[in-house]
C-alpha positions as CSV (number, residue, x, y, z in Angstrom):
1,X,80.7,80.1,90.9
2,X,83.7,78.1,90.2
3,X,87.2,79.3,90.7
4,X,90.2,79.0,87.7
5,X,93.4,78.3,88.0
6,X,97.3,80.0,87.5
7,X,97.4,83.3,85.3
8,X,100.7,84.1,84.7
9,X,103.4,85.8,86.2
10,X,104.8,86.4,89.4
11,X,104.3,89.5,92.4
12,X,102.4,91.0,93.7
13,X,112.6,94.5,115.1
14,X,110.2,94.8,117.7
15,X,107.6,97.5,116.8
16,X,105.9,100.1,119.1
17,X,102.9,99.1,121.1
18,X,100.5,101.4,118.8
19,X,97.0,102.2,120.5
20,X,94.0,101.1,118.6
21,X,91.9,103.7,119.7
22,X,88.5,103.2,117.5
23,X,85.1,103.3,118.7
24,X,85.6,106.6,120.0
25,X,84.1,109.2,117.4
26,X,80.8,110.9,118.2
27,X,79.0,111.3,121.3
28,X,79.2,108.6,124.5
29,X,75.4,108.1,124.0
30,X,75.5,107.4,120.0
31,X,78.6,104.8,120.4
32,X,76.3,101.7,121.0
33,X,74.5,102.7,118.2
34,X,74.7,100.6,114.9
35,X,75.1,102.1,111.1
36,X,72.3,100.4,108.8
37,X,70.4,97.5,110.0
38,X,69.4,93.6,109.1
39,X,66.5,92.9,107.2
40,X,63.8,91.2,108.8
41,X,64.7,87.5,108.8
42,X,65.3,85.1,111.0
43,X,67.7,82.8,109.9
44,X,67.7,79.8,112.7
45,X,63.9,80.0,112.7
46,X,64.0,80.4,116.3
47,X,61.4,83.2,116.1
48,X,63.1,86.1,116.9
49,X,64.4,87.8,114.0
50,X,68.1,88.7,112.9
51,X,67.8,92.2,114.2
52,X,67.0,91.3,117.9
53,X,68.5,88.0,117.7
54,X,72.0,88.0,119.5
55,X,73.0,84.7,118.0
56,X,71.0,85.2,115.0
57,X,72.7,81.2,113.6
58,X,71.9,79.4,117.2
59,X,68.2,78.7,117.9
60,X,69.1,78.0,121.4
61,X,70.7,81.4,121.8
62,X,68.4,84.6,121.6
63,X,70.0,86.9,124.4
64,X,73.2,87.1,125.8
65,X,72.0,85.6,129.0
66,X,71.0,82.4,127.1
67,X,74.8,81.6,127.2
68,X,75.9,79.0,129.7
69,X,79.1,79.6,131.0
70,X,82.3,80.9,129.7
71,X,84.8,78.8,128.1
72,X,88.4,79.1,128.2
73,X,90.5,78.2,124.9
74,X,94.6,77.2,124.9
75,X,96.8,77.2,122.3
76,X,98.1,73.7,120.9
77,X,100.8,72.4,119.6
78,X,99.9,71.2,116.2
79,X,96.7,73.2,115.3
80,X,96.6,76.6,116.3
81,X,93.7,77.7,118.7
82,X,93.0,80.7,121.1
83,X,92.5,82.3,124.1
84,X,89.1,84.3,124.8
85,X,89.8,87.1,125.8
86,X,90.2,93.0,121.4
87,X,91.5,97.4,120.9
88,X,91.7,100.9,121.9
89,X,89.6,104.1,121.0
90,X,89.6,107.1,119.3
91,X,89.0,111.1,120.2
92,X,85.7,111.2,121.1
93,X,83.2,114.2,122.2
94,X,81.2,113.3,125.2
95,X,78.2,115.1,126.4
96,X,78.1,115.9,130.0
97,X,75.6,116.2,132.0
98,X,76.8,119.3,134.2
99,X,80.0,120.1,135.0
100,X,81.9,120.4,138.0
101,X,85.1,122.5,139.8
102,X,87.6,121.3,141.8
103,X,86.6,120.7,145.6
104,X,88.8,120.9,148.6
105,X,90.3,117.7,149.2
106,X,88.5,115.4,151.9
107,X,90.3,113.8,155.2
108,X,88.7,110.9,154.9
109,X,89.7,107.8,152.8
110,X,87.4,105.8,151.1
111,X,90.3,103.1,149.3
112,X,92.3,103.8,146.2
113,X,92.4,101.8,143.0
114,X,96.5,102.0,141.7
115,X,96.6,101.1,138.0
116,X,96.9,97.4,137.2
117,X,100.3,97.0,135.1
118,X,101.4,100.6,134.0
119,X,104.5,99.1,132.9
120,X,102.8,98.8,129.4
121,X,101.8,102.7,129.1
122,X,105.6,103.4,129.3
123,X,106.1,106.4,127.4
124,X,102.1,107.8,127.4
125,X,99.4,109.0,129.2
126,X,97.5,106.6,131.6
127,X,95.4,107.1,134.8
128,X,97.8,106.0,137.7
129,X,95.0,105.8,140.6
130,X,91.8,107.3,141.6
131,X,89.1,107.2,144.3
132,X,85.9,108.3,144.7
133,X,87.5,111.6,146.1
134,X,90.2,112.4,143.5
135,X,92.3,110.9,140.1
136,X,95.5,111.2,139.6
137,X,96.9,111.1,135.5
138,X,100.5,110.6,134.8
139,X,101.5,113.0,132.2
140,X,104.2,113.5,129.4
141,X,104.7,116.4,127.2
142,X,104.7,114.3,124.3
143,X,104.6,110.5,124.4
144,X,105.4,108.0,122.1
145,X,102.5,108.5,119.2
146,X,103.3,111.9,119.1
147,X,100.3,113.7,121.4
148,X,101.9,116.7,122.5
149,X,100.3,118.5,126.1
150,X,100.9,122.0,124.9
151,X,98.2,124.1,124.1
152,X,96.0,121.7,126.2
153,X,93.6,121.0,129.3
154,X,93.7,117.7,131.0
155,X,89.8,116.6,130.8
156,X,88.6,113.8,133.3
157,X,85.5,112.7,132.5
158,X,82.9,109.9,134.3
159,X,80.8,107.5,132.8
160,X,79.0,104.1,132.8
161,X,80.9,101.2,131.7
162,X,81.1,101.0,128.1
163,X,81.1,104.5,127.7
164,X,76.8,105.1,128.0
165,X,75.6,108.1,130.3
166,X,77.9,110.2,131.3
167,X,77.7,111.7,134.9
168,X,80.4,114.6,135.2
169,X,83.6,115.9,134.1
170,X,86.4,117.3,135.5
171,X,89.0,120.1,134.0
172,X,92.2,121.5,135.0
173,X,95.2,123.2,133.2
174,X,98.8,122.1,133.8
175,X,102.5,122.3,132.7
176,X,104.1,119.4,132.1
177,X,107.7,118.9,132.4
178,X,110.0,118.9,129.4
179,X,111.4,115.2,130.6
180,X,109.5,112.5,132.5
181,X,106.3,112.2,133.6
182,X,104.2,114.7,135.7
183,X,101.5,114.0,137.8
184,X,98.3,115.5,138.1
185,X,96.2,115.4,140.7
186,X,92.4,116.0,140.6
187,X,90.1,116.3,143.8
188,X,87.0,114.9,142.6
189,X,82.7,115.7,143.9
190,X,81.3,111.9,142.8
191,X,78.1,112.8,142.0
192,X,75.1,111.0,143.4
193,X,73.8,109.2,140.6
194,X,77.1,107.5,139.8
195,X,77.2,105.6,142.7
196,X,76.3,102.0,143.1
197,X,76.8,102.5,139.3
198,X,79.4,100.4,136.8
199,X,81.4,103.7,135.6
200,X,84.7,104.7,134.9
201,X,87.5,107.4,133.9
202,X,87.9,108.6,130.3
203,X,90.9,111.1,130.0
204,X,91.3,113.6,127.2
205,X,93.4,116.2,126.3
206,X,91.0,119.2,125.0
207,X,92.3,122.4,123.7
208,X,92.7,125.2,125.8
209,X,90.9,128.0,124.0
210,X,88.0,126.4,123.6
211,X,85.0,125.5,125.9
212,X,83.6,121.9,126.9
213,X,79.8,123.1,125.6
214,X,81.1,124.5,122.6
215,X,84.0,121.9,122.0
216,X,84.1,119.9,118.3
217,X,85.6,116.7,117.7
218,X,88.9,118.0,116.4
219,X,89.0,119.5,120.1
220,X,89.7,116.4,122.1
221,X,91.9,113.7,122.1
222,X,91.3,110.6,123.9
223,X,94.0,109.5,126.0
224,X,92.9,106.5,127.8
225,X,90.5,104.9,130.4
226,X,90.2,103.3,134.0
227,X,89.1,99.8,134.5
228,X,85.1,99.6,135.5
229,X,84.6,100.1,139.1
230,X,81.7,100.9,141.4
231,X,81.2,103.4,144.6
232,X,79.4,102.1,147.1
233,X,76.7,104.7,148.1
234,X,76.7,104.6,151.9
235,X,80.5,103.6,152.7
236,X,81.9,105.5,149.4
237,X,84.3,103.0,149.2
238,X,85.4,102.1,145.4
239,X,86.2,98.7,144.2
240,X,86.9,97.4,140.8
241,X,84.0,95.3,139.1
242,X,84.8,93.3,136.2
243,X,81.2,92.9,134.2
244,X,80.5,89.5,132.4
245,X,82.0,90.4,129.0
246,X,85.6,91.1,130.3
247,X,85.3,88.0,133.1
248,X,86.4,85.3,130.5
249,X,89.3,87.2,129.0
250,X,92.8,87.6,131.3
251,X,96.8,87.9,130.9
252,X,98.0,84.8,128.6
253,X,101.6,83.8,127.1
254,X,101.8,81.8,124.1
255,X,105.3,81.2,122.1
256,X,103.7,83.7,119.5
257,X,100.9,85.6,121.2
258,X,100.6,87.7,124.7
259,X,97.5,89.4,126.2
260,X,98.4,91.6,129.6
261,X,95.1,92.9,131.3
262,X,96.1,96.3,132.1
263,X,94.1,99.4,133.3
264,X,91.4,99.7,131.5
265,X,92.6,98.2,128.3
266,X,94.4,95.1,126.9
267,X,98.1,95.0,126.1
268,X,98.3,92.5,122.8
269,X,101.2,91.3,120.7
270,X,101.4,88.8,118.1
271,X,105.3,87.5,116.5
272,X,105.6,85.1,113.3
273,X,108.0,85.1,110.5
274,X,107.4,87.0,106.7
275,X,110.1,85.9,103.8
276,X,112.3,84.7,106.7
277,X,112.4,87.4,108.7
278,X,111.1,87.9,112.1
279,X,108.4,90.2,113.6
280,X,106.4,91.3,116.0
281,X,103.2,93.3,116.3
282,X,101.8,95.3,119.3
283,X,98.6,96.9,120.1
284,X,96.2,98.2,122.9
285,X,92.2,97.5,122.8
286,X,90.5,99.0,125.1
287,X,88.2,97.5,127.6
288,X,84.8,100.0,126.4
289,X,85.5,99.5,123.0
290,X,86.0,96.0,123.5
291,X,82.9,95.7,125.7
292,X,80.9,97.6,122.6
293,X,82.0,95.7,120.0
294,X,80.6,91.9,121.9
295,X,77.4,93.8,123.1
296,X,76.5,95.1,119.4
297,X,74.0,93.4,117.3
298,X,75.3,90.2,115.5
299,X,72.5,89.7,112.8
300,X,74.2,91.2,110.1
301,X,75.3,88.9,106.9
302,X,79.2,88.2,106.7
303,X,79.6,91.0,104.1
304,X,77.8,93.7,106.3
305,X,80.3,92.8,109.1
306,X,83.1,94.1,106.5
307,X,81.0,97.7,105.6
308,X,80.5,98.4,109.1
309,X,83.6,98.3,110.4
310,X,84.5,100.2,107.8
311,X,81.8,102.7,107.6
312,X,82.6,103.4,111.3
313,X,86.5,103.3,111.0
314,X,87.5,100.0,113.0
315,X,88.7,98.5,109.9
316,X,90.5,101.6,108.8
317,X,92.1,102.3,112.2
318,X,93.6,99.1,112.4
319,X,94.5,99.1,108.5
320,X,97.0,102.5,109.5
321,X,98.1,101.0,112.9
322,X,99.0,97.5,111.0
323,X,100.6,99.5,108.1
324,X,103.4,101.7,110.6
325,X,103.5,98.2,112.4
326,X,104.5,96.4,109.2
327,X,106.8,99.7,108.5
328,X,108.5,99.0,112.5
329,X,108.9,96.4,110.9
330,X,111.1,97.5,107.9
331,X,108.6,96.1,105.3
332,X,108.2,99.0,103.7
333,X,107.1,97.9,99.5
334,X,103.6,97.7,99.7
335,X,103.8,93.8,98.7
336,X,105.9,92.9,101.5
337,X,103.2,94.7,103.6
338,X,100.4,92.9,102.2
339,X,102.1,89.4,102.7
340,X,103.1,90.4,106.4
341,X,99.1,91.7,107.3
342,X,98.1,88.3,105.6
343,X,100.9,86.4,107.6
344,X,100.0,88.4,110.7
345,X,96.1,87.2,110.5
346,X,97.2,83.6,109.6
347,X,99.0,83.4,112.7
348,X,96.0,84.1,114.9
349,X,94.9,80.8,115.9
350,X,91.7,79.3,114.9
351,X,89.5,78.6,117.4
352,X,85.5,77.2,116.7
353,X,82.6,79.5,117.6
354,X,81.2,76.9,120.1
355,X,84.3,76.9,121.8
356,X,85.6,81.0,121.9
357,X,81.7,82.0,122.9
358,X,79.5,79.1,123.6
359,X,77.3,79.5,120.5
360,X,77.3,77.2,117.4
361,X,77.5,80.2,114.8
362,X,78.5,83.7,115.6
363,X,80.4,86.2,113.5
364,X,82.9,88.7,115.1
365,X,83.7,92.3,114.9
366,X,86.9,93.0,114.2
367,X,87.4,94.3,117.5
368,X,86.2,90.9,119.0
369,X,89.2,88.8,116.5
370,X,92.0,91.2,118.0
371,X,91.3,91.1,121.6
372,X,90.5,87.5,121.8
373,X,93.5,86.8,119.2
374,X,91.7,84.5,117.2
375,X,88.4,83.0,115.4
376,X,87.4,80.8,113.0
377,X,87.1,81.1,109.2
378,X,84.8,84.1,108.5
379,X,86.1,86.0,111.6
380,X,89.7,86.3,110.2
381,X,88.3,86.5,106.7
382,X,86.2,90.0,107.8
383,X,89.5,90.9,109.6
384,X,91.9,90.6,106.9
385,X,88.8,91.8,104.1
386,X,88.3,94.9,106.0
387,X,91.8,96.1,106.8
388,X,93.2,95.4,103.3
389,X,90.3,97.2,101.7
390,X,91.0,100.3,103.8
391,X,93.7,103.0,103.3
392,X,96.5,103.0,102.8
393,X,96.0,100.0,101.3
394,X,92.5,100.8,98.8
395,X,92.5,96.6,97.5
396,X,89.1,95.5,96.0
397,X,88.0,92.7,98.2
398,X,85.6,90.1,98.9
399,X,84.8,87.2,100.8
400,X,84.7,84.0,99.2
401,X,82.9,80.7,100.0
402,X,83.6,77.2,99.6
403,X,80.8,75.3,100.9
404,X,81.9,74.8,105.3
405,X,84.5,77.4,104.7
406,X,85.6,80.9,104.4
407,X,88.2,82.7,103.0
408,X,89.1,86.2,100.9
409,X,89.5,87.2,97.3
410,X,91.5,90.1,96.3
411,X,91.0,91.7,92.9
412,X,94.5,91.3,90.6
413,X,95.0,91.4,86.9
414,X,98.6,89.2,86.6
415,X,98.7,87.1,89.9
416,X,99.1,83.5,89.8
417,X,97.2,80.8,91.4
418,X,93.5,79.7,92.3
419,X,90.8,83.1,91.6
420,X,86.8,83.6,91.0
421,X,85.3,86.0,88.3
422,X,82.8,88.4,89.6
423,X,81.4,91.1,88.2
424,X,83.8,90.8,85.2
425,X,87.4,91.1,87.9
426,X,89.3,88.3,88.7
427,X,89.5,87.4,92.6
428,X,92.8,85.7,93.7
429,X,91.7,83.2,97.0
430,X,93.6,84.4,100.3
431,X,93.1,81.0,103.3
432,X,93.0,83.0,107.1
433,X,93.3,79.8,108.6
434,X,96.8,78.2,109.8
435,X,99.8,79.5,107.8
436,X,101.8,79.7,104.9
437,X,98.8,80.1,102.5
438,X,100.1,82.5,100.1
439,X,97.6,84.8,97.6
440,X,96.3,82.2,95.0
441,X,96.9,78.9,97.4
442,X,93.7,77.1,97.5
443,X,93.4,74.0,100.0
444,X,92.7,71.1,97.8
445,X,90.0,69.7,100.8
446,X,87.4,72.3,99.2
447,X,85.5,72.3,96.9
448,X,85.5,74.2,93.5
449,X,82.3,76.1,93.3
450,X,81.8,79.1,95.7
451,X,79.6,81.8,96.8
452,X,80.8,85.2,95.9
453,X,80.6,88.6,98.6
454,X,81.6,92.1,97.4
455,X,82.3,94.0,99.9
């Protein structure tokens, strides 16, 4: 397919850390589960086929534990690049395995874990320390997205690292102060078969009328999450443990990007310029969801990347966190909020497959592009595909490409520049990579003809 050229006519402060709390709906044991599936190819010919193939583009790669290494990416000066390093989570409804009441508290002292950089949770809920004997959650009555305490039970529940089998929980009611934080303390039984185990905290806030068996989705609402750790079984002494897909990815400051490794998530914000005004954009990943998204099967096509992430909310979870970002912001016409999300994803840095994860060809969740603040072509392509496709925004998109390249199309009627026909619409070219590239630029390195994806 060959793209056209020029229709006519023309158009088309700081913001709040917002928490990106996706891969949280449904039950702790469904979460590493996957919507659809591939069909049954096998695409590098390595015989293993796309389904159970975790690099399904590198014949040298057919598990996780065929990668050698982890490589550590810096920004440079003239071509922008990344740091490897993705999100929140949303209310989810776990399924315990029993349940548990408070215990009196024990004299002896198997070691604390104090949370790692609370400074970014200012103004929310977060888990300040916790043991193998009790947990102690910092409070507010309503913080800064609007989650309000009243009417609630503080809910602490334990489970492996990301979020698998769950091993107890914990309740307790509470009054928190009008002003401030308060702190509440839980004394904690760790169960048997937790121990020498990777697990951690999940808090939730779940309404106080209803009860943990009987609870529905609308009942909870996530709050946040410990770093991994492990609880030795004869000392009972805890220690954190950082698992192999959160080793390669720490705190890094760039001139336009920042990643802080906090408790049990990552504290991300990205700056640039739209129409010659600054901005900046902040959000949380979490660690689990994080952890998810990388351990989740990579053989889908490009195109399925985009349906999935929307199918399960990512996409649309980050499309209404990026749209009150761009609004923090004070773009508030939809335009100006469309340029700024495709200035925002140019601005990630582009950084080569082989280099971010050690394989020739791998495709990212959307998760994956956040947290490690960067990706090549067709990672930033799904990114930007999938969020403008979602509410509030509702664009018809695709991915377009050249051959070697990737970028997005985005249905328009009176746009100018560079667009493919499809299906009888008219798809204006959107370049992810390095910036300025407005809707309808087309580099003049690639070539004309082009493979067409809806979405």
């Amino acid at each position: 397919m060959s793209r056209s050229d020029d229709k006519s006519n023309d158009s088309l402060g700081l913001a709040r850390r917002k928490l990106l709390t996706t891969v949280g709906t449904g039950s702790l044991l469904g979460l590493a589960g996957c919507i659809g599936g591939a069909s049954i190819e096998d695409t590098d010919g390595d015989g293993v086929i796309d389904s159970k193939d975790y690099a399904p583009r590198d014949k040298s790669v057919q598990e996780r534990a065929d990668v050698k290494g982890t490589a550590k990416m810096t920004p440079k000066t003239d071509t922008p690049t990344q740091t490897p390093v993705q999100t929140p989570t949303k209310t989810l409804t776990p399924t315990p395995s029993s349940t548990s009441t408070p215990v009196p508290k024990p004299e002896t002292d198997y070691g604390t874990i104090t949370a790692k950089n609370p400074q970014v949770y200012e103004g929310r809920n977060y888990i300040s320390s916790y043991s193998s004997t009790k947990a102690t959650i910092q409070v507010v009555s309503e913080d800064m997205d609007g989650i309000t305490a009243n009417g609630n039970d503080l809910l602490l529940l334990l489970a492996n690292f990301p979020r698998e089998q769950d091993h107890e929980y914990y309740r307790t009611s509470f009054s928190a102060n009008d002003s401030g934080y308060t702190p509440i303390e839980l004394d904690l039984e760790f169960p048997e078969s937790a121990k020498d185990e990777l697990v951690h905290f999940l808090i939730f806030f779940i309404d106080e009328d209803v009860t943990y068996e009987s609870a529905s989705l609308s009942d909870f609402t996530f709050l946040g999450e410990s770093d991994p750790f492990v609880v030795d079984t004869d000392t009972q002494n805890i220690r954190r443990d950082q698992p192999d897909v959160l080793a390669r990815i720490n705190t890094e400051e760039t001139d336009y990007y920042t990643r802080e490794d906090a408790e049990g998530a990552f504290a991300l914000s990205v700056s640039g310029r739209t129409k010659g005004r600054e901005w900046s954009a902040s959000y949380f990943v979490f660690k689990s969801a994080y952890a998810l998204a990388v351990e989740r099967d990579h053989g889908r096509s490009r195109e399925e990347f985009v349906s999935f992430e929307m199918q399960n909310g990512f996409a649309g979870e980050f499309a209404a966190i990026i749209s009150d970002i761009a609004l923090d912001n004070d773009f508030s016409e939809k335009v100006e909020q469309v340029e700024f999300i495709i200035d925002f994803v140019q601005r990630l840095p582009y950084v080569p497959d082989d280099v971010s994860t050690g394989y020739n060809d791998y495709t990212k969740y959307t998760l994956e592009t956040l947290t490690e603040l960067g990706g090549d072509c067709e990672d930033t392509s799904i990114l930007l595909a999938g969020i403008l496709q979602c509410e509030p925004f509702g664009y018809d998109m695709v991915l377009i490409q050249p051959p070697g390249h990737m970028g997005t199309g985005i249905y328009g009627t009176d746009l100018q520049g560079s667009y493919w026909e499809y299906d009888e619409r008219d798809y204006y070219y959107i370049e992810t990579t390095g910036e300025g590239w407005g809707i309808g630029d087309y580099p003049e390195s690639l070539e004309d003809d082009a493979y067409v994806y809806q979405v």
